[in-house]
N, C-alpha and C positions, 0 to 999 in steps of 0.2 A: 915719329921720333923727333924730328927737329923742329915740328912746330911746336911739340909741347917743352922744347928745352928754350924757343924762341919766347913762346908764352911764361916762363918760368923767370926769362932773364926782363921780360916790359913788368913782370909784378915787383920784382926789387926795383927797376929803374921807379915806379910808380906806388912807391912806399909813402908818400908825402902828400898823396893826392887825399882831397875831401872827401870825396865821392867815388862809387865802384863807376860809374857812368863815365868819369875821364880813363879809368884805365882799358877799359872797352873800344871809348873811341880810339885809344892812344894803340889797340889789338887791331881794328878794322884798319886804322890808317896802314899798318905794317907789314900785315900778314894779308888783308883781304886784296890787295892787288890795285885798290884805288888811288890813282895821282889826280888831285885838284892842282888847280893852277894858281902856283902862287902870287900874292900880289908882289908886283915888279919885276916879274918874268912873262919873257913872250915864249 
């Protein structure tokens, strides 16, 4: 239930985007549990 209201609230944030492939990865970043390390953090 709250991933699909999670999923529901990244396709309005991702209204603007060109491509279904940004709002995917913009789904994996949020919901799949991966943290990359950003550049200018240790």
């Amino acid at each position: 239930e709250s991933v699909n209201t999670k999923i529901r609230l990244l396709t309005r944030i991702a209204f603007g985007f060109k491509s279904p492939d940004a709002l995917i990865a913009l789904a994996m970043l949020s919901l799949g549990g991966h943290k990359p390390v950003l550049p200018g953090r240790d």
